[in-house]
N, C-alpha and C positions, 0 to 999 in steps of 0.2 A: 430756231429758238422758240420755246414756247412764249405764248401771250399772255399764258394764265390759264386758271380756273374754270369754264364755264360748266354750269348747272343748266340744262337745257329738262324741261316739260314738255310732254305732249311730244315726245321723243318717237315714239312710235306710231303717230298719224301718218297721214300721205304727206303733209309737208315735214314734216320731221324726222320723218326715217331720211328725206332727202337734203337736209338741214343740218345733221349729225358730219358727214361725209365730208360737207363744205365748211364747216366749223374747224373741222380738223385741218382740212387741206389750210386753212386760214390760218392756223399755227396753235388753236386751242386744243388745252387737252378736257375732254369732255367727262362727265358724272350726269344720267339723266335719273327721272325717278319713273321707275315703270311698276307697275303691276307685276311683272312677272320677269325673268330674264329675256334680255333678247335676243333671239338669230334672227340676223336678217341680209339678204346676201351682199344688200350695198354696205354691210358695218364688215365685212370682211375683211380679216388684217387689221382692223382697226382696234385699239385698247380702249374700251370703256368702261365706264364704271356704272354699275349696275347701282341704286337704289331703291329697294321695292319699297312700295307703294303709291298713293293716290293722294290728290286734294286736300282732302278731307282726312288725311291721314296728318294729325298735327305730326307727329314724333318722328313720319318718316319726310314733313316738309323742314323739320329743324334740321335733320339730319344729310339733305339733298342741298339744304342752303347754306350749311355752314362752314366759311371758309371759301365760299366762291367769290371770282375775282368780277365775274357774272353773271348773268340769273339771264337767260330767253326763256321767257311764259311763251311756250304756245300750243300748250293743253287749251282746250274749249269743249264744248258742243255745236255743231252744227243741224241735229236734229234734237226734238223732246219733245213729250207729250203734254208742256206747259210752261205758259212764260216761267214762274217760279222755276220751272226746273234750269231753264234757259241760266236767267238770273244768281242759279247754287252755283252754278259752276261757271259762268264767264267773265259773271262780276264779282262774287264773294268770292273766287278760287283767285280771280286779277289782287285783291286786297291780302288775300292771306298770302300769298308769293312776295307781293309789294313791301311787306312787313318785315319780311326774311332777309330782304335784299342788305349786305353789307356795303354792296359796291355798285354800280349801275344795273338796271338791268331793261332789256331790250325788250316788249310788248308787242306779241303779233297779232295783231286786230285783225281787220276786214274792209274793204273799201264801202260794206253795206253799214260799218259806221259811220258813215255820212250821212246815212238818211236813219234816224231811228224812227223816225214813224212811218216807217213800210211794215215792220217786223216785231217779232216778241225776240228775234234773232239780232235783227241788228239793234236794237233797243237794247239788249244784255253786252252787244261787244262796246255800243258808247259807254255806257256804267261802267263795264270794265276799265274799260281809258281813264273815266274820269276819276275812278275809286285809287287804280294806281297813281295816279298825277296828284291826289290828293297826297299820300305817302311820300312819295319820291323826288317829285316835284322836277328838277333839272336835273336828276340823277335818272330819270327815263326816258328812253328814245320809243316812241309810238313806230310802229309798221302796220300797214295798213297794203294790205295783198288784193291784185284784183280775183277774179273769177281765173282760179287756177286748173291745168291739164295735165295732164304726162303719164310716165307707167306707175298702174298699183293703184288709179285712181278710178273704187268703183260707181263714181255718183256722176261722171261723165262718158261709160261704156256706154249706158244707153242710148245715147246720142248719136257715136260711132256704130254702132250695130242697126239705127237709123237708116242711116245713112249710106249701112251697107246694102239695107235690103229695099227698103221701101221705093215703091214706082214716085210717090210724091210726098216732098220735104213740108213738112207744115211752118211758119212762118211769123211772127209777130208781125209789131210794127215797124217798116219799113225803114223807120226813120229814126229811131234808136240804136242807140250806139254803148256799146261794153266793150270795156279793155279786160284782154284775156294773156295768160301767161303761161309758159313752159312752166313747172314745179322747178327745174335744175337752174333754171335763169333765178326764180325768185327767190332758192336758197342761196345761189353763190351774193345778190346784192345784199342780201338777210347780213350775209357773214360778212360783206363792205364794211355794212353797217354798224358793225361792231365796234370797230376803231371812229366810230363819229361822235361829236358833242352829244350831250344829252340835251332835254328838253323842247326835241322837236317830235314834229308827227310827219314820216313821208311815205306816201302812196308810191307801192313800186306798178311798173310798164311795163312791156317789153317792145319793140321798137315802132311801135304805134300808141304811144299814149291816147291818140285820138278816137280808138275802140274800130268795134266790127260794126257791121249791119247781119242781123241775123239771116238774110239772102246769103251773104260773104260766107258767113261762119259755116253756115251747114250744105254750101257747094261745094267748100273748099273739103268737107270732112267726105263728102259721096265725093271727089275726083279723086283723092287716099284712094280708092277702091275702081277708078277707071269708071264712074259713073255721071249720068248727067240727069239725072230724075230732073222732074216738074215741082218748081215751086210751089206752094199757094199758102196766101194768105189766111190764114184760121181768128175767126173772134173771141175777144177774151172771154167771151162767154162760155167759150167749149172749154176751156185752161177750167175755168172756176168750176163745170161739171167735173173735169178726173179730178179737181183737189178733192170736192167734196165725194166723191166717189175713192179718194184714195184712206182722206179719214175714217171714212165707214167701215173700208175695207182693211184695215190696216192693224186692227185686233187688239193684242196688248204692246205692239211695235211703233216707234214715233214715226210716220210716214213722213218723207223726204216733200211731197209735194202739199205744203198747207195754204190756206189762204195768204198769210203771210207770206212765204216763200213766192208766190203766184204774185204778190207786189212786189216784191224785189226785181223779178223776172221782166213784169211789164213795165218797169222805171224805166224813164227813156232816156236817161242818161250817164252812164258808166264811164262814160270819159274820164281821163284825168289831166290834169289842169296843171302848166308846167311849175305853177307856184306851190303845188303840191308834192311835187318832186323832190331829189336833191340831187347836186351836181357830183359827179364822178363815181357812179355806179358800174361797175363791169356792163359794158352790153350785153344784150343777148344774142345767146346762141342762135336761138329757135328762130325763124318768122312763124306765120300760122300752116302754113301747110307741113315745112317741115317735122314742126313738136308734132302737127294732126299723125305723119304718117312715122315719127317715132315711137308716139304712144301706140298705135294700131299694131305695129311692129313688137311691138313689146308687152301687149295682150294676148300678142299669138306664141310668145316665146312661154307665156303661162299656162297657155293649155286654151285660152277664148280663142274658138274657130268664129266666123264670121261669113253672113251667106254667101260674098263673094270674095276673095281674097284679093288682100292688099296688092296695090304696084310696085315694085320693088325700084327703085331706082336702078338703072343698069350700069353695069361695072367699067 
């Protein structure tokens, strides 16, 4: 039996191409608003309703919103060349959707909304929270996603490509800790989440809410590939040379690694807190190595060769 209407944004990101699939399986029938039509092989057999256009498209967000039973915002930016740009689209895009809403609608934030003064990034996803919350009030449910992984995500290859080749893993601080998650774990709790009260804000996990140590993280991603490189510690002061060497370098394109980004990075605490949680989430699938060596697995099924190939688990 369907559940209704959902109007899903940001349909065609990394988490939303994976959030469409789990929407469905959850009993909705889905209407996103894209830019363009979409193929994509996880919407396979699936009926969707195409919406073209963007944000900023008043006529085509009347039209994406009207008559849904619910609304999941989780269009954003994650890179730009300017807080304001940050701000057009995480908090004025969160308001103009917020407005539209007939009936609840579900908000995918960032768990770098906890801290807005690390970022021009996570400063835009608070705004966004607060601007919808202003609107909707108990009629919105906040989601707040840690530092997500899995296939099709290309802003975490380079890690795994790391890790496949490098004699030694460069390394933060020791003592920090971030909660990390499969993409297919955070959309199937995303779609839980649908059937839940409004008015709350809950940070999803995967079965470590208690985070990684960056030693943990990027072992686990060279033993994916049968390897044991040498750790070593790096100061944040090399981090702050490639930012400003990636800004320089980086032309008319918003580079991925800014000052900003570089305090998110060296926050020493990602954890999640179980009062930030909510109770009866599907667990997860993944642990960490396993999502490590399905996404690897599933970069190579794309055509990413890697300098040493993956371990297969044996049959």
């Amino acid at each position: 039996m369907s559940r209704g209407l959902v109007t899903v944004t940001g349909a065609t990101g990394f988490l939303g191409r994976h959030l469409v699939p789990a929407l469905v399986a959850d009993g909705w029938r889905i209407r996103v608003l894209a830019r363009r039509d979409v193929i994509h092989p996880l919407w396979r057999d699936l009926e969707v309703e195409v919406v073209p256009g963007e944000l900023g498209d008043e006529r085509a967000l009347d039209i994406a919103c009207s008559g849904a039973d619910l609304i999941v915002h989780a269009a954003g930016l994650i890179k730009a060349r300017s807080r304001s740009a940050f701000f057009a689209v995480n908090a004025d895009g969160a308001r103009r959707v917020a407005e539209r809403a007939q009936g609840a609608m579900l908000l995918i934030s960032s768990l770098a909304a906890r801290e807005p003064g690390l970022s021009d990034y996570a400063a835009s996803k608070r705004a966004g929270e607060i601007a919808a919350q202003d609107v909707l009030g108990d009629r919105l449910t906040i989601v707040r996603p840690p530092a997500l992984y899995g296939p099709g995500d290309p802003e975490t290859l380079p890690l795994f490509q790391l890790a496949a080749a490098s004699p030694v893993l460069p390394v933060l601080d020791p003592k920090a800790r971030m909660a990390m998650m499969h993409v297919e774990d955070a959309a199937r709790q995303i779609a839980a989440l649908t059937g839940a009260a409004g008015g709350q804000t809950v940070t999803l996990s995967d079965g470590r809410p208690e985070g990684y140590g960056w030693r943990e993280v990027l072992q686990t991603a060279a033993e994916a590939f049968g390897r044991r490189p040498r750790v070593q510690r790096i100061p944040s002061v090399a981090l702050k040379l490639v930012a400003a060497l990636g800004v320089v370098q980086s032309g008319g394109s918003p580079p991925m690694l800014t000052f900003g980004k570089l305090r998110e990075i060296a926050h020493p605490d990602w954890s999640v807190a179980q009062a930030e949680r909510a109770e009866g989430l599907p667990p997860s699938r993944f642990n960490l190595a396993e999502g490590f060596l399905h996404t690897i697995l599933a970069y190579e099924a794309a055509g990413v060769r890697f300098h040493n190939p993956p371990v297969r688990p044996a049959i």
